[in-house]
C-alpha positions in Angstrom: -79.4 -77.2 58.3 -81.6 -75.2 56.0 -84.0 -77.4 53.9 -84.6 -79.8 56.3 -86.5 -80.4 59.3 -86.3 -81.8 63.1 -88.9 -84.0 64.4 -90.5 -81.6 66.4 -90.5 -78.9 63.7 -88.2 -76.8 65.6 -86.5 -73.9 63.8 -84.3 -72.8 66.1 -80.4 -73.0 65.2 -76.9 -73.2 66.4 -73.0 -73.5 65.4 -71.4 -75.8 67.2 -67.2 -76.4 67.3 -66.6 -79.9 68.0 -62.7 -81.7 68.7 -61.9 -84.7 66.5 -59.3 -87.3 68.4 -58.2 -89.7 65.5 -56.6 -91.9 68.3 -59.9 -92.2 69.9 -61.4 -95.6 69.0 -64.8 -94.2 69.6 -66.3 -92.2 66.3 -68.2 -89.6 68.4 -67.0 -85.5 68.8 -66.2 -83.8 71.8 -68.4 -80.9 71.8 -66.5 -77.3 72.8 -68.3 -74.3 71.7 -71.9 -73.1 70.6 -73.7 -70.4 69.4 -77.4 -69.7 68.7 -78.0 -68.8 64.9 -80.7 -66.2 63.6 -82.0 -68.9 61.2 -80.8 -72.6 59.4 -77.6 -72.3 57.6 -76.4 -73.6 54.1 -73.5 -73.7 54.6 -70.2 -73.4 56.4 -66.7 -71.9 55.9 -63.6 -72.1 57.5 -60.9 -69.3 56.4 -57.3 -69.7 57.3 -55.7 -68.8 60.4 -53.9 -65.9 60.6 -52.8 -61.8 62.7 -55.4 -61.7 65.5 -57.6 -64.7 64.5 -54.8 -67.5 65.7 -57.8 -70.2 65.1 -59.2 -68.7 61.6 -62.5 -67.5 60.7 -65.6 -69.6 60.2 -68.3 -68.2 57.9 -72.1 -68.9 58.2 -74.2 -68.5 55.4 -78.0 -67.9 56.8 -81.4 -68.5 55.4 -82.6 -65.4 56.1 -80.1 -63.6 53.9 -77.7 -63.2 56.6 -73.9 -63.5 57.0 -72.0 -63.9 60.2 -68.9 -64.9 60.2 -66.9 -65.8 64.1 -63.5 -66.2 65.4 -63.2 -69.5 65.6 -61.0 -70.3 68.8 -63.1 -68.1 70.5 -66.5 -70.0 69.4 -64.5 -73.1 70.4 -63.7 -71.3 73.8 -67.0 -70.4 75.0 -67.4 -68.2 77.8 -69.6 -65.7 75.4 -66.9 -66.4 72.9 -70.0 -66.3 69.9 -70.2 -62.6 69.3 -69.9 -62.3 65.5 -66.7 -60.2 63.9 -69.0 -59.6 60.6 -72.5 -59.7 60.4 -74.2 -58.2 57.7 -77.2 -58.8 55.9 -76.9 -57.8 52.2 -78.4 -60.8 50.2 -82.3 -60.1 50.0 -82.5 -64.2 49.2 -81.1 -66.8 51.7 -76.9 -66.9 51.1 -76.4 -70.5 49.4 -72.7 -70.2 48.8 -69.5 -69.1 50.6 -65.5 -69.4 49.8 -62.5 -68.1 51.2 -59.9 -66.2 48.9 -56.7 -68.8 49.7 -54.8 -66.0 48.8 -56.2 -63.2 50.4 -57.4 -65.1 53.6 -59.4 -61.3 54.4 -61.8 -62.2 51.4 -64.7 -63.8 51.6 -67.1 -64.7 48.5 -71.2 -64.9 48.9 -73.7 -66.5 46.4 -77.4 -66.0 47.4 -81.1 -67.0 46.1 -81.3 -63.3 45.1 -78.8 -64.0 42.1 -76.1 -61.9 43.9 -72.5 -62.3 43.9 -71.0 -60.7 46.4 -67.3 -60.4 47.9 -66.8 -59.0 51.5 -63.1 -58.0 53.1 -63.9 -59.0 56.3 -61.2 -57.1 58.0 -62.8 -53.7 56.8 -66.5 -55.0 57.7 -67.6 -54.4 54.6 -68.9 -55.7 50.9 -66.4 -55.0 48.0 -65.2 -55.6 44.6 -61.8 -57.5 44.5 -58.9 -55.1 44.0 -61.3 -52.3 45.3 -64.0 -51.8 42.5 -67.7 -52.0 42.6 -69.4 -52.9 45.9 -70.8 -56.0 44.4 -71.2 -58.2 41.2 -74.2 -59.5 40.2 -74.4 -63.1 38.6 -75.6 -62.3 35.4 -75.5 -65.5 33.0 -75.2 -65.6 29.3 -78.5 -63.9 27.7 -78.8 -62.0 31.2 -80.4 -64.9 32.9 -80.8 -64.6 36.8 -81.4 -67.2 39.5 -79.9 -68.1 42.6 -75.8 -68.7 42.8 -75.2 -72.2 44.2 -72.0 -72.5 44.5 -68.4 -69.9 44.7 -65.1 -70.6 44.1 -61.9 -68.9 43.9 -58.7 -70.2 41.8 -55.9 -71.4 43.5 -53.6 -70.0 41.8 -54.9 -66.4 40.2 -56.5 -64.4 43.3 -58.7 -62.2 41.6 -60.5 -64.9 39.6 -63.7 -66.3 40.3 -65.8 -68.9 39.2 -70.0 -69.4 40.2 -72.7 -71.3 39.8 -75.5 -69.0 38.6 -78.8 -68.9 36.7 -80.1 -71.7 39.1 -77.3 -73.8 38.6 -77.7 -73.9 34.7 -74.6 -71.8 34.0 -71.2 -71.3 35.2 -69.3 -68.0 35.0 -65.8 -67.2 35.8 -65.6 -63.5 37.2 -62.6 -61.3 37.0 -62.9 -59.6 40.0 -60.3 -56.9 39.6 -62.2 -56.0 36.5 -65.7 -56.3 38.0 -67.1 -58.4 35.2 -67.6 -61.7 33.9 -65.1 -63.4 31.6 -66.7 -66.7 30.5 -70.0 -68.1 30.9 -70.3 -72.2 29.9 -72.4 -75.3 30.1 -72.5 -78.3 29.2 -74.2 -78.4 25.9 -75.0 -82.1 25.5 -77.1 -82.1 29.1 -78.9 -78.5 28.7 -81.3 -79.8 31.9 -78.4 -80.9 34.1 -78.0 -78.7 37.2 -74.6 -78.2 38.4 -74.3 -78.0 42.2 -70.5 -77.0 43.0 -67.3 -76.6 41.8 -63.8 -76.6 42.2 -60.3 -75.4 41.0 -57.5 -78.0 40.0 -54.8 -76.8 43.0 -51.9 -76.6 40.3 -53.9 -75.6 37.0 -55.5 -72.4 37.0 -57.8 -73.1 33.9 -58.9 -76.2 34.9 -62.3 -76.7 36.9 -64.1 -78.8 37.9 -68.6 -79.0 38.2 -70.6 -81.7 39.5 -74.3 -82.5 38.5 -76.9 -83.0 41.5 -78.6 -84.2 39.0 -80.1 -88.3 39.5 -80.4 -88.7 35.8 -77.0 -87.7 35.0 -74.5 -87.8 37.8 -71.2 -86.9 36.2 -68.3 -85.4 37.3 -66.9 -82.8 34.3 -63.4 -81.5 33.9 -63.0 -78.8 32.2 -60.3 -76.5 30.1 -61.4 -72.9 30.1 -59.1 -72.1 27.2 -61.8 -74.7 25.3 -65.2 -74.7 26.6 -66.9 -76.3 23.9 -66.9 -80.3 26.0 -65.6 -81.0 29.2 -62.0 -83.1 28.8 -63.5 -85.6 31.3 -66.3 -86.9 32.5 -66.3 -89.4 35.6 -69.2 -91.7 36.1 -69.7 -93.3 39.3 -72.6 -92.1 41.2 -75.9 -93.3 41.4 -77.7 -90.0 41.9 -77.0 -86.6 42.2 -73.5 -85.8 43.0 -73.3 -83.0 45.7 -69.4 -81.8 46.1 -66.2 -82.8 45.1 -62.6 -81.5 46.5 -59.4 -81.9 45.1 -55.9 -83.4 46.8 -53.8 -80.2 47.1 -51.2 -82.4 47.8 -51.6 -85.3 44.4 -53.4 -83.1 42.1 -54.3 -86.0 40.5 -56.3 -87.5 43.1 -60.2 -86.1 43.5 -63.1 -86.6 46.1 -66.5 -86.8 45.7 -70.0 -87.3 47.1 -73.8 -87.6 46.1 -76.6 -88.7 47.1 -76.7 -92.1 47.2 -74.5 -92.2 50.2 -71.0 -92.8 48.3 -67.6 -90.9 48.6 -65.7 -91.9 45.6 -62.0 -91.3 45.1 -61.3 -90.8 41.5 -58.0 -90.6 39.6 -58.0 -88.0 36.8 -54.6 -87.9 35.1 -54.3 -87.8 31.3 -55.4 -91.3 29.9 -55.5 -92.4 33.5 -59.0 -91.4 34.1 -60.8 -94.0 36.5 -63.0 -94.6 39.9 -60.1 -95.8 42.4 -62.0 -96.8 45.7 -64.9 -96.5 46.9 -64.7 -95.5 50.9 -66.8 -97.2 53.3 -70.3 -95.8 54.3 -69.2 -96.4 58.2 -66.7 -92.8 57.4 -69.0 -91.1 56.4 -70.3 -89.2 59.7 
């Protein structure tokens, strides 16, 4: 993982597909597949399955401003399975950010530590606007701020909408990517300092988002309502440090996930009036 290091200062790196057995009383992986990486990665994505690629795709973003991106039942597979369908290098920072387009699985969303926002249709090979515009978007914030995009997003439920986390994690913008341009820029104004590290799309709302602060002085969850950006509607407090990602129930929209830094996955109820930390899950899940 990029940003951290082994004992023996090593830098090589590797993907590795690994079976989960939920019957299996033992907690450990079967490995299956592996392939060497040009450099640590951020972060991982897995797009849907789908035509040719029965397993999905699983994206890599790289530290050295790469993006690779494999078929994942081949990976799994082996037998020199771990030759890359996409790899491009495009970013001139390391790519910090990646999200699949639910709705057009093809689409594939890049932030980097250049400030670029990029969007890539995979099946072409190649970086594009969405809907066929520019070749790329840059993350401009309010005042024409730059710094590195943290986090992507697409909505759920409009495919050409975008949201990111840009100017260093200070701002986020919500991209119409048809149009090439960005709609809405906000932050929270009461915590100017606060960075926010991700974010994520109610499933059945499309103007309602979500950002989570990595921050250890104020680790809130804030939902927001994009048709009033003025103050979050809610703001969960639960975590002792930094929160670092949060994901939604598609199933009970109602129902959100999240986890920081201080080691705690908190499942949180957020329905109107309802608002409230409903478990805490046990430090011995998380792996």
């Amino acid at each position: 993982m990029a940003g951290s290091l082994s004992a023996d200062f090593s830098t090589a790196a590797s993907v590795d597909v690994l079976r989960v057995d939920y019957a299996a009383e033992a907690l450990s992986l079967q490995p299956l597949g592996s392939v060497a990486a040009p450099d640590k990665l951020h972060r991982l994505a897995w797009g849907a399955a789908g035509g040719a690629h029965a397993g999905g795709l699983l994206a890599g973003a790289v530290q050295d401003g790469s993006l690779l991106v494999w078929d994942a039942a081949k990976l799994a597979a082996g037998n020199g399975g771990g030759e890359p369908v996409l790899q491009q290098k495009k970013h001139a920072a390391a790519v910090l950010a990646l999200d699949w387009n639910p709705a057009a699985p093809g689409l594939l969303a890049s932030g980097g530590g250049d400030g670029e926002l990029l969007v890539w249709d995979v099946g072409r090979g190649s970086c594009v606007a969405a809907g066929g515009g520019a070749a790329a978007a840059t993350a401009a914030v309010a005042g024409g701020a730059r710094g590195e995009v943290l986090a992507v997003a697409w909505n759920r439920k409009v495919e050409h909408i975008l949201a990111a986390v840009a100017g260093g994690g200070h701002t986020t913008v919500v991209w119409h990517m048809r149009d090439n341009k960005p709609i809405l820029a906000f932050h929270d104004s009461k915590q100017r300092g606060h960075r926010v590290r991700a974010v994520a799309w109610h499933p059945a709302e499309s103007t309602q988002l979500l950002t989570v602060s990595d921050d250890d002085h104020h680790p809130v969850l804030l939902l927001w309502d994009l048709r009033n950006t003025y103050a979050p509607t809610r703001t969960l407090h639960g975590h002792k440090k930094g929160v670092w990602a949060a994901s939604w129930n598609a199933h009970e929209p109602a129902l959100v996930a999240s986890c920081g830094k201080d080691g705690a996955t908190l499942l949180w109820d957020v329905r109107t009036g309802a608002h409230k930390l409903v478990e805490e899950l046990p430090n011995a899940w998380n792996f």
